[in-house]
Backbone atoms as SQL, in Angstrom:
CREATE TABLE atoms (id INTEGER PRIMARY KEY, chain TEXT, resi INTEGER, resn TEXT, atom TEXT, x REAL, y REAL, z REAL);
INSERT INTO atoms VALUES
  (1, 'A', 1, 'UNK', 'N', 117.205, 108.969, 76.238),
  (2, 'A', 1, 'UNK', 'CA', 118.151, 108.305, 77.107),
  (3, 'A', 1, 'UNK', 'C', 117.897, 108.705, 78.564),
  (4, 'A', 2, 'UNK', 'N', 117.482, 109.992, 78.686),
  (5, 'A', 2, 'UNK', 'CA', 117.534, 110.530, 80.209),
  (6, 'A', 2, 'UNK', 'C', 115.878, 109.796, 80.586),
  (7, 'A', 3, 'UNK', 'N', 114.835, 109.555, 79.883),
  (8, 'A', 3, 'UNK', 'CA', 113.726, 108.904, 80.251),
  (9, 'A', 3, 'UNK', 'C', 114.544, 107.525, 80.714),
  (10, 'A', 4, 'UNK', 'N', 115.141, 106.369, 80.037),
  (11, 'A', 4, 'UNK', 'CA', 115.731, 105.159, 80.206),
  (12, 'A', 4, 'UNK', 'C', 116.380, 105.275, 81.557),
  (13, 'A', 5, 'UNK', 'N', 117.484, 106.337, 81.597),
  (14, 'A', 5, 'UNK', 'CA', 117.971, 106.517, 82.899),
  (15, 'A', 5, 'UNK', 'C', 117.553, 106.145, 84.328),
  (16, 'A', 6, 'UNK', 'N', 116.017, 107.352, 84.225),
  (17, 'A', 6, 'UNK', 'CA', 115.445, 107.358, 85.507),
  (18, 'A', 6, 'UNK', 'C', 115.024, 105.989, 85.731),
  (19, 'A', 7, 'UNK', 'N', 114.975, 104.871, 84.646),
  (20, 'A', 7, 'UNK', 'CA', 114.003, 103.796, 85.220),
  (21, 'A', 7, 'UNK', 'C', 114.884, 102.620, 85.349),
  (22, 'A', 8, 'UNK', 'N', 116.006, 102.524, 85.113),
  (23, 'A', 8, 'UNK', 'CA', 117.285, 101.361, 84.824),
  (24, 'A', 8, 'UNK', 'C', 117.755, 101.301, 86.146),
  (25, 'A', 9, 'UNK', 'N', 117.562, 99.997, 87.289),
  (26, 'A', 9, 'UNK', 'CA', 118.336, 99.595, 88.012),
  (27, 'A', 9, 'UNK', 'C', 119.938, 99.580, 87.879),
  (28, 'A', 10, 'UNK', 'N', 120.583, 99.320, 88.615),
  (29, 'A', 10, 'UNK', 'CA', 122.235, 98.597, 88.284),
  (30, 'A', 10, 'UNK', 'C', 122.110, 97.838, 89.248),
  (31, 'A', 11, 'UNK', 'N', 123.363, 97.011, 89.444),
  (32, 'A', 11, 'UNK', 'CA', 123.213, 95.676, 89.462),
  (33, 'A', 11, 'UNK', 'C', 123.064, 94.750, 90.969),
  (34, 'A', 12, 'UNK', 'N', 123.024, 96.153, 92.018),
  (35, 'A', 12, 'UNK', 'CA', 122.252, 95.917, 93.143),
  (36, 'A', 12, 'UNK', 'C', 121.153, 96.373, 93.249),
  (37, 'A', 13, 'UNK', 'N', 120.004, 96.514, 91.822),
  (38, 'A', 13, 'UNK', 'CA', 118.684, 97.116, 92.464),
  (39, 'A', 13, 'UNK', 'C', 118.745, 98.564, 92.165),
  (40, 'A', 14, 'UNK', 'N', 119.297, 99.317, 92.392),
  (41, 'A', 14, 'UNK', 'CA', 118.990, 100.713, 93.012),
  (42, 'A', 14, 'UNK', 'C', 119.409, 101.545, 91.739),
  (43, 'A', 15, 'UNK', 'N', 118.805, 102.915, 92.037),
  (44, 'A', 15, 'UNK', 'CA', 118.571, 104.088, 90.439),
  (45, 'A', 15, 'UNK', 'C', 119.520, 105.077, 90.996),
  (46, 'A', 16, 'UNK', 'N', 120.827, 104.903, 90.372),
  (47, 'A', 16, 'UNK', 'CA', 121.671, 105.488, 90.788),
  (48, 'A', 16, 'UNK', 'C', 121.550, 107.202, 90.516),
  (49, 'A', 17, 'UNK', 'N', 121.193, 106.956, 89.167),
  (50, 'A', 17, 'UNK', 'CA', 121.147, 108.275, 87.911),
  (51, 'A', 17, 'UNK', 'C', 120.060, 109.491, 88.961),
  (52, 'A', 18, 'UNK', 'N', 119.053, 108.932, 89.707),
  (53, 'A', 18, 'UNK', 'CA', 118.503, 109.819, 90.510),
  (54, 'A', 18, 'UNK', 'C', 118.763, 110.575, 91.194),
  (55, 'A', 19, 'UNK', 'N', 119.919, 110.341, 92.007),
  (56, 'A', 19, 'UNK', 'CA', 120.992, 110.636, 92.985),
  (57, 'A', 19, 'UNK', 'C', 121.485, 111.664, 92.877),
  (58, 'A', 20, 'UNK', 'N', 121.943, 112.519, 91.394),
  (59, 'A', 20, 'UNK', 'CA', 122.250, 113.567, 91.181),
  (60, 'A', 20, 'UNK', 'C', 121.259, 114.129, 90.689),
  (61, 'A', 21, 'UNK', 'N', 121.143, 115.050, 90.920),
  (62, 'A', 21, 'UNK', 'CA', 120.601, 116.498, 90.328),
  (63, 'A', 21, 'UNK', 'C', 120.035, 115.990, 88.764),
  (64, 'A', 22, 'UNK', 'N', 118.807, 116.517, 88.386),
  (65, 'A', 22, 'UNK', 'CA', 118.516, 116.428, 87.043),
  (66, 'A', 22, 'UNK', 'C', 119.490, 117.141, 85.872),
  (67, 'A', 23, 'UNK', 'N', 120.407, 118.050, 86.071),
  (68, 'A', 23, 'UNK', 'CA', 120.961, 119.092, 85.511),
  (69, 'A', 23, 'UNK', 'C', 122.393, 118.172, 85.193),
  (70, 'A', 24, 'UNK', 'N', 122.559, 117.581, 86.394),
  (71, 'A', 24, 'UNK', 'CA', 124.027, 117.221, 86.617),
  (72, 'A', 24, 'UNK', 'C', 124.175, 115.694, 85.899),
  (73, 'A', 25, 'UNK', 'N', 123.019, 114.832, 85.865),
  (74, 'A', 25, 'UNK', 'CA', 122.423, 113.927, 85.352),
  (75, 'A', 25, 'UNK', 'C', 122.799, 113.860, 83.607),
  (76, 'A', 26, 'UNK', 'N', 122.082, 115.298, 83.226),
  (77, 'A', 26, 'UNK', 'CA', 121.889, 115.504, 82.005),
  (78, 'A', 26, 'UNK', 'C', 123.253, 115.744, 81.174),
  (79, 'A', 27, 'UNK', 'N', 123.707, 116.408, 82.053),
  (80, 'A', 27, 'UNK', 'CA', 125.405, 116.727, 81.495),
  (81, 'A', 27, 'UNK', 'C', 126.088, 115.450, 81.254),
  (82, 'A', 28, 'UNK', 'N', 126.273, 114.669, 82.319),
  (83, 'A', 28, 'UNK', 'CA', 126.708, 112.986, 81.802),
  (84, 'A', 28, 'UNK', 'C', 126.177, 112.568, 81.077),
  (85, 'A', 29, 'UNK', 'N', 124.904, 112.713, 80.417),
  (86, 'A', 29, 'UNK', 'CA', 124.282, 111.938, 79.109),
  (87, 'A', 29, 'UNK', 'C', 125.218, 112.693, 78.013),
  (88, 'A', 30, 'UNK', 'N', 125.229, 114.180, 78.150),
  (89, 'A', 30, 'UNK', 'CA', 125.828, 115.095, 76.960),
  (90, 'A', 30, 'UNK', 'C', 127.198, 114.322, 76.555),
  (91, 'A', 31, 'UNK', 'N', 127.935, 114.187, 77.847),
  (92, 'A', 31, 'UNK', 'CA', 129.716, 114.049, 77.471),
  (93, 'A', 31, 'UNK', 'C', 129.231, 112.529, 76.915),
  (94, 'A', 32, 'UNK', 'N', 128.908, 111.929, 77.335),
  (95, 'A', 32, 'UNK', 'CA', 128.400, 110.372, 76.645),
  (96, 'A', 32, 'UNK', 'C', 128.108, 110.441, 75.033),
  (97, 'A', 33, 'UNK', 'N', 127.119, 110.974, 74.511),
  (98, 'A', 33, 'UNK', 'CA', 126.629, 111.500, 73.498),
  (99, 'A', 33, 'UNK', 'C', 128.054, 112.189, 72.555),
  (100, 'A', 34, 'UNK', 'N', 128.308, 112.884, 73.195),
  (101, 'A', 34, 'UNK', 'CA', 129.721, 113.620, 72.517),
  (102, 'A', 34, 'UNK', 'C', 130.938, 112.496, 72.148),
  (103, 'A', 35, 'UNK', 'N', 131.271, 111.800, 73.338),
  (104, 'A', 35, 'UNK', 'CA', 132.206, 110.458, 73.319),
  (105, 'A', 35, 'UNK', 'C', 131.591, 109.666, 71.976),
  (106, 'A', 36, 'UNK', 'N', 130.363, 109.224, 72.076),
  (107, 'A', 36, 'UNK', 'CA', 129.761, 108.422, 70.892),
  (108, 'A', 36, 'UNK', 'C', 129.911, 109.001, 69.589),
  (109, 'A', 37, 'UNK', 'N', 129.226, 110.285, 69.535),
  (110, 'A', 37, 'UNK', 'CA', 129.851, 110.832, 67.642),
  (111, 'A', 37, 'UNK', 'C', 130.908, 111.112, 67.517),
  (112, 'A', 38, 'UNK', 'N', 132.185, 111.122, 68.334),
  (113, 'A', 38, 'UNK', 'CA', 133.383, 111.090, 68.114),
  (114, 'A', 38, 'UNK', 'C', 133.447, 109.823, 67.912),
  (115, 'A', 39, 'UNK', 'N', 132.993, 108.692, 68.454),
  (116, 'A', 39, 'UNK', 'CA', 133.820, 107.513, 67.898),
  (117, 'A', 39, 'UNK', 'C', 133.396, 107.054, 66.458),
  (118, 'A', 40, 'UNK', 'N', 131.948, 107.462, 66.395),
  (119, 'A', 40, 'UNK', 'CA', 131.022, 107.204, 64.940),
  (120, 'A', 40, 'UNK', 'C', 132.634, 108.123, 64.203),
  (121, 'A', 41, 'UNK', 'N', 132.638, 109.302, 64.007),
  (122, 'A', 41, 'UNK', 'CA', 133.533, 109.695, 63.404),
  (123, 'A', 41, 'UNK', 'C', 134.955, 109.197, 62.777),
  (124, 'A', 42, 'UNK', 'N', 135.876, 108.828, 64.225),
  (125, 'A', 42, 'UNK', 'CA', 136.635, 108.217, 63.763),
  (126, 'A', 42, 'UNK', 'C', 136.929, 107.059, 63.207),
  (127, 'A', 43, 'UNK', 'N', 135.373, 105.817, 63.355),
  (128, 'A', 43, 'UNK', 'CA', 135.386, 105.321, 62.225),
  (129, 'A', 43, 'UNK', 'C', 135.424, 105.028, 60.882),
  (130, 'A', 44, 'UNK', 'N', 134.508, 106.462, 60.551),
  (131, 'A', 44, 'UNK', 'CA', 134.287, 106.627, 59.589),
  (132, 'A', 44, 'UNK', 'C', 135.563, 107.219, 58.725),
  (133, 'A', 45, 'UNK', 'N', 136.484, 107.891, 59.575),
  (134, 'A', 45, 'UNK', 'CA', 137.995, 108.526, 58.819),
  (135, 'A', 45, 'UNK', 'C', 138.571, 107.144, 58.937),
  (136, 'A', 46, 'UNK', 'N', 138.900, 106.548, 59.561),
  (137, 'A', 46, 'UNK', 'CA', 139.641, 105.258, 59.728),
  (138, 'A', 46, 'UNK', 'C', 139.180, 104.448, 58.567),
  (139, 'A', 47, 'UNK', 'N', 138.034, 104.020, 58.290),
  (140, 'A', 47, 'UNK', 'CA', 137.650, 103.590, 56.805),
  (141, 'A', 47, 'UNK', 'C', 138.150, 104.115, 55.415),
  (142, 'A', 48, 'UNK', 'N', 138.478, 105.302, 55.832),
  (143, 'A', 48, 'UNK', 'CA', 139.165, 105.940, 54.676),
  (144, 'A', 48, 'UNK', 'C', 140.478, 106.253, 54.218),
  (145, 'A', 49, 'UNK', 'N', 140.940, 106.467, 55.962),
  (146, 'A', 49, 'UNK', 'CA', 142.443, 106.700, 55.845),
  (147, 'A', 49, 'UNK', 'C', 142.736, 105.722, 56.931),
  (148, 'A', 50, 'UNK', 'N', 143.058, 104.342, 57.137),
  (149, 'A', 50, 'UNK', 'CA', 143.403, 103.610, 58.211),
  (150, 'A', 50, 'UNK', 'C', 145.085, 103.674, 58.651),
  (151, 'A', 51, 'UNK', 'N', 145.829, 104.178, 56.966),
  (152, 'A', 51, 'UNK', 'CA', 147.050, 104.714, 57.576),
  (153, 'A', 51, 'UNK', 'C', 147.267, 105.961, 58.649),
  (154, 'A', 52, 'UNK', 'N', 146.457, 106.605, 59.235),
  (155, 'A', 52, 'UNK', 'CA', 146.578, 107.395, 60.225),
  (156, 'A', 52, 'UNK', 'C', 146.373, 106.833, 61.174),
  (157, 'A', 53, 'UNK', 'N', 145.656, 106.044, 61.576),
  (158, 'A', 53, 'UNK', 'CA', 145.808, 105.020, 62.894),
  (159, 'A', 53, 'UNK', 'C', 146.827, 104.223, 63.094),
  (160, 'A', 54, 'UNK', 'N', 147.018, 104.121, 64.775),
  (161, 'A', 54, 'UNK', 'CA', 147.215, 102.666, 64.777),
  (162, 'A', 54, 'UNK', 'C', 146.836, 101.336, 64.725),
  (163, 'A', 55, 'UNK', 'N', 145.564, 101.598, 65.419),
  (164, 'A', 55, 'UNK', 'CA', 144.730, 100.796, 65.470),
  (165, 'A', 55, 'UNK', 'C', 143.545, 100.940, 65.066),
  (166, 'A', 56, 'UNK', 'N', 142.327, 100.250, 64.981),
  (167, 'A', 56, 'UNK', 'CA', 141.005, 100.408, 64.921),
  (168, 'A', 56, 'UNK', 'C', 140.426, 101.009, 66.258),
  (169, 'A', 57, 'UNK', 'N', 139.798, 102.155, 65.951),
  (170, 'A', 57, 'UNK', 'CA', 138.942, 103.157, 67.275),
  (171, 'A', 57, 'UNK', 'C', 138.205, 101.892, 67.836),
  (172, 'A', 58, 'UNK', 'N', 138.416, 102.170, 68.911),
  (173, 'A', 58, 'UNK', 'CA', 137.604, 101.050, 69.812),
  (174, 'A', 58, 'UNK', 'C', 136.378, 102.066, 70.917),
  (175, 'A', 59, 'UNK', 'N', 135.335, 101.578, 70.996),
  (176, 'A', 59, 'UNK', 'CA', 134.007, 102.257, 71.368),
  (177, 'A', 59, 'UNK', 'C', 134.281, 102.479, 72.569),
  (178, 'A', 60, 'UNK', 'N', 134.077, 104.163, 73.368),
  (179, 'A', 60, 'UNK', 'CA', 134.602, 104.284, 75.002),
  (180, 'A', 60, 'UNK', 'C', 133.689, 103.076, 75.469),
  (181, 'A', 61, 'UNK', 'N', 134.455, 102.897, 76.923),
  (182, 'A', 61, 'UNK', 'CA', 133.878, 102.047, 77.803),
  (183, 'A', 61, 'UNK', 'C', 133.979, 102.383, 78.962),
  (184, 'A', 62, 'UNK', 'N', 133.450, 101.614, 79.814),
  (185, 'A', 62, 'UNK', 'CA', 132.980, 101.932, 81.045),
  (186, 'A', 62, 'UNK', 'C', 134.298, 101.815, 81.798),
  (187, 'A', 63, 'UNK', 'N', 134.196, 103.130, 82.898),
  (188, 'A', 63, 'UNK', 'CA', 135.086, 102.990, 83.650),
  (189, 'A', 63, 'UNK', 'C', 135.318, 102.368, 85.074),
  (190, 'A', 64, 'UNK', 'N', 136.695, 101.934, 85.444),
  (191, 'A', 64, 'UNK', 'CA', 136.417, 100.984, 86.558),
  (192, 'A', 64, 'UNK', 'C', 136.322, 101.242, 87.734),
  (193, 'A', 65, 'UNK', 'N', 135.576, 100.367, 88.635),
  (194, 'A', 65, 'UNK', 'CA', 134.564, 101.016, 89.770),
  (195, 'A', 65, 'UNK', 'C', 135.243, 102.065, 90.279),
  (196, 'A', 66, 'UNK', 'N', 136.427, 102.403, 90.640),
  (197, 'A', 66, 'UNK', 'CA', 137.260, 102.659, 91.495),
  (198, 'A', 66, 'UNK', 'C', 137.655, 104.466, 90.778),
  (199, 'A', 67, 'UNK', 'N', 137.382, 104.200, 89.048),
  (200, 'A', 67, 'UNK', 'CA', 137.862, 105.321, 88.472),
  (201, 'A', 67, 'UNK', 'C', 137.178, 106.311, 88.780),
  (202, 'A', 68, 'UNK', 'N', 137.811, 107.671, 88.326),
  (203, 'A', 68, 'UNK', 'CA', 137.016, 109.020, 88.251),
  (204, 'A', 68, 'UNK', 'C', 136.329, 109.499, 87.264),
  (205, 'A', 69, 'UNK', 'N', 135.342, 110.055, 87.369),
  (206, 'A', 69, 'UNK', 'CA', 134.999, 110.949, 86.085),
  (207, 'A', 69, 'UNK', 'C', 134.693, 112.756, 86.377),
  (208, 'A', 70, 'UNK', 'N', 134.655, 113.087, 86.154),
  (209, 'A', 70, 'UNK', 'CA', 134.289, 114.433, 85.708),
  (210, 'A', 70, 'UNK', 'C', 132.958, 114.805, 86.056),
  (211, 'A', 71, 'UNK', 'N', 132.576, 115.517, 87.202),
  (212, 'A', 71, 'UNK', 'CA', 131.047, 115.926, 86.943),
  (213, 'A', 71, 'UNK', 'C', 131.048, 117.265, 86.399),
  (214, 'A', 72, 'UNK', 'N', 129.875, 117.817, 85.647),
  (215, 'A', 72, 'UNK', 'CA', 129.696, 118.993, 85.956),
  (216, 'A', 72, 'UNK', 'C', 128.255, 119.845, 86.465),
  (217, 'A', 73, 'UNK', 'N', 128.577, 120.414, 87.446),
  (218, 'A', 73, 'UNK', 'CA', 127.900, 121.048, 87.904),
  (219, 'A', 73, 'UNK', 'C', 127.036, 122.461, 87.100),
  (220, 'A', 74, 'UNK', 'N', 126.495, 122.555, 86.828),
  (221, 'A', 74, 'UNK', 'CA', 126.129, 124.513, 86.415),
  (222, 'A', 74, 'UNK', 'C', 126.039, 125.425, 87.245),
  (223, 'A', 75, 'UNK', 'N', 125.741, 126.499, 87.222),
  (224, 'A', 75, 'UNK', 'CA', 125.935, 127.429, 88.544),
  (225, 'A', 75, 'UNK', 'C', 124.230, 127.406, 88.860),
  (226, 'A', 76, 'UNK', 'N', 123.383, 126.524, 88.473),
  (227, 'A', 76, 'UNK', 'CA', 121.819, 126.474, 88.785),
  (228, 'A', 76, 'UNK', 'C', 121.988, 125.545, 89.903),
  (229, 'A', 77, 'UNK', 'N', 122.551, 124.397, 90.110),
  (230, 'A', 77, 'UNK', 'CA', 123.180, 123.229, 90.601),
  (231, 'A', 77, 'UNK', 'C', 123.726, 123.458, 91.887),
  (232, 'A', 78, 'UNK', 'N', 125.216, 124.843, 91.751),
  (233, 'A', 78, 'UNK', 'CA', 125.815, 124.533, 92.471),
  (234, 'A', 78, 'UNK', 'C', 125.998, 125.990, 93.297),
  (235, 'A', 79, 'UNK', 'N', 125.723, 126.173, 94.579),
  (236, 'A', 79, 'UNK', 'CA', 125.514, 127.495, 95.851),
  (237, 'A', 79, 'UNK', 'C', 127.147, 127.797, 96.682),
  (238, 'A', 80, 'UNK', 'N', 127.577, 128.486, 96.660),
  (239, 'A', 80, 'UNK', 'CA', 128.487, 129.486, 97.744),
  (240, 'A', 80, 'UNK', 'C', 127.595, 130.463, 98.434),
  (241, 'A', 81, 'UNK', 'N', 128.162, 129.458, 99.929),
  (242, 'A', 81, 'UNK', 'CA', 128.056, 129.961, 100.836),
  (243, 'A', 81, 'UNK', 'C', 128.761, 129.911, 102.066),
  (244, 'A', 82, 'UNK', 'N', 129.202, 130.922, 102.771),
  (245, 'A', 82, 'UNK', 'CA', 129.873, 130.686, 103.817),
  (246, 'A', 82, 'UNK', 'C', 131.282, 129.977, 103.432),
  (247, 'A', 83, 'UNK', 'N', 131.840, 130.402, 102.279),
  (248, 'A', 83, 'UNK', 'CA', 133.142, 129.979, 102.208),
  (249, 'A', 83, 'UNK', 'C', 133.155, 128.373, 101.642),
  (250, 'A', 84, 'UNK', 'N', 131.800, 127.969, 101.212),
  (251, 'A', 84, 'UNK', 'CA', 131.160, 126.086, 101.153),
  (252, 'A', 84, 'UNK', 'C', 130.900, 126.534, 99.837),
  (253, 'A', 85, 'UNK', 'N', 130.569, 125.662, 98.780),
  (254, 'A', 85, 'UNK', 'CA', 130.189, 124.952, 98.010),
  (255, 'A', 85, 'UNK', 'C', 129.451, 124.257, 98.047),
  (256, 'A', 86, 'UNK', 'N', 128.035, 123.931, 98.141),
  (257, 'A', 86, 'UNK', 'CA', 127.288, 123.300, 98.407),
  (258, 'A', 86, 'UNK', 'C', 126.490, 122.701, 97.166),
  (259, 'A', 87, 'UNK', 'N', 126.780, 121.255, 96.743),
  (260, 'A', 87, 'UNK', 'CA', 126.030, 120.526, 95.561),
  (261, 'A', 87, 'UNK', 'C', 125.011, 119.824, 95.956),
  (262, 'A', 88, 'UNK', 'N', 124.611, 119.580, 97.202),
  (263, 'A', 88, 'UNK', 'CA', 123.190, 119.159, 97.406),
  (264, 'A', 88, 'UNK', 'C', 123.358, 119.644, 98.991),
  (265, 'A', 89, 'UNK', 'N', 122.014, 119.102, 99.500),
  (266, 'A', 89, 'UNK', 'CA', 121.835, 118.939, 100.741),
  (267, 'A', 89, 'UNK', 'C', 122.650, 118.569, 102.186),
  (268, 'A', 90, 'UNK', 'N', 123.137, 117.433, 101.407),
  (269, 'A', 90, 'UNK', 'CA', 123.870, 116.976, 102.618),
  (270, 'A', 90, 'UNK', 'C', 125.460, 116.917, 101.811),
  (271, 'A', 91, 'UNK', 'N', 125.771, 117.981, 100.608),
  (272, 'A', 91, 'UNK', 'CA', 127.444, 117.209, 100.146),
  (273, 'A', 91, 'UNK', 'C', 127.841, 118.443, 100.297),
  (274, 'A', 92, 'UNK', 'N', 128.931, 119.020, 100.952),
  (275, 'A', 92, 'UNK', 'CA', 129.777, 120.165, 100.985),
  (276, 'A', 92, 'UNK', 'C', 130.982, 120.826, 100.557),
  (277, 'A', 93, 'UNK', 'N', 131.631, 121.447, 99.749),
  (278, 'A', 93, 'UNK', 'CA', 133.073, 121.770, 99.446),
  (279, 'A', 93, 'UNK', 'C', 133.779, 122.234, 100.199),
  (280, 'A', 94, 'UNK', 'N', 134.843, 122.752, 100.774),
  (281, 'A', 94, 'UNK', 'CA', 135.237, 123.913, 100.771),
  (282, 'A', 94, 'UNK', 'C', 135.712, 124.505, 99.907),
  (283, 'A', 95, 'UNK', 'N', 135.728, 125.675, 99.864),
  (284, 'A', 95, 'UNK', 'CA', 136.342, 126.357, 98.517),
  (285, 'A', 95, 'UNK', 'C', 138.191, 127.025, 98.679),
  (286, 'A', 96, 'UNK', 'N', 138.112, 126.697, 99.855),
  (287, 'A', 96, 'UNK', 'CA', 139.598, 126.892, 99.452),
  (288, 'A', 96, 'UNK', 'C', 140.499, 125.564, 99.282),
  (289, 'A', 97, 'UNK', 'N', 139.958, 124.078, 99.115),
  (290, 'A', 97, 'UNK', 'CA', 140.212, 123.071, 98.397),
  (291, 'A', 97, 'UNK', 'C', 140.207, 123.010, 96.782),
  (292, 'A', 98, 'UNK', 'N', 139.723, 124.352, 96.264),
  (293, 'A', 98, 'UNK', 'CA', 139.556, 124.295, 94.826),
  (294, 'A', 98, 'UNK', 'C', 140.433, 125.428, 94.719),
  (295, 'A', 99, 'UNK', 'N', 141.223, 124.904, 93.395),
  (296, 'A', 99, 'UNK', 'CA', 142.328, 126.154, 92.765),
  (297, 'A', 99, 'UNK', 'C', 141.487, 126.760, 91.813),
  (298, 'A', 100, 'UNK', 'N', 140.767, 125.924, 91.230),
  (299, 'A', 100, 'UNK', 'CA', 140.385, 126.872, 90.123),
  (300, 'A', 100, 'UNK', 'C', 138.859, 127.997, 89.882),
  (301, 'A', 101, 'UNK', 'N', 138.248, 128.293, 91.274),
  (302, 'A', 101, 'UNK', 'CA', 137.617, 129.463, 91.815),
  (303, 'A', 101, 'UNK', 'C', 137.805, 130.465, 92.430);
């Protein structure tokens, strides 16, 4: 999938997936991957016990332009310095914007 990645336009042209970090890249394939055998799963209980649902598991989907997701960074990824957070080159934190460091 991460080979497919690097080479898949979206839908103005451009390789978005490049943009981040190979590390940071890879982690969004993981939670993807994870989302997917959870849903394989709960099909497969839902076939068996459909009285525990309400409904039929419906396959995640894409979120809308506007939504958030979750990155994660590793500490290979991501530098403190000078009171910054620094995830690339030109993107900066501050760290006293984050509660949970």
């Amino acid at each position: 999938m991460d080979k497919l990645m690097k080479t898949t336009p979206n839908l103005e042209g451009e390789i978005n997936y490049r943009l981040l970090k190979a590390q940071v890249s890879q982690q969004i394939l993981k939670v993807l991957d994870k989302n997917i055998k959870a849903y394989c799963k709960a099909i497969k209980d839902f076939k068996t016990n459909p009285a525990k649902y309400k409904a039929m598991p419906q396959l995640p989907s894409f979120r809308k332009r506007s939504g958030l997701f979750n990155l994660y960074y590793p500490n290979q990824s991501a530098i403190i310095k000078n009171g910054k957070i620094r995830l690339a080159k030109d993107l900066e934190i501050l760290r006293a914007c984050l509660n949970f460091i």
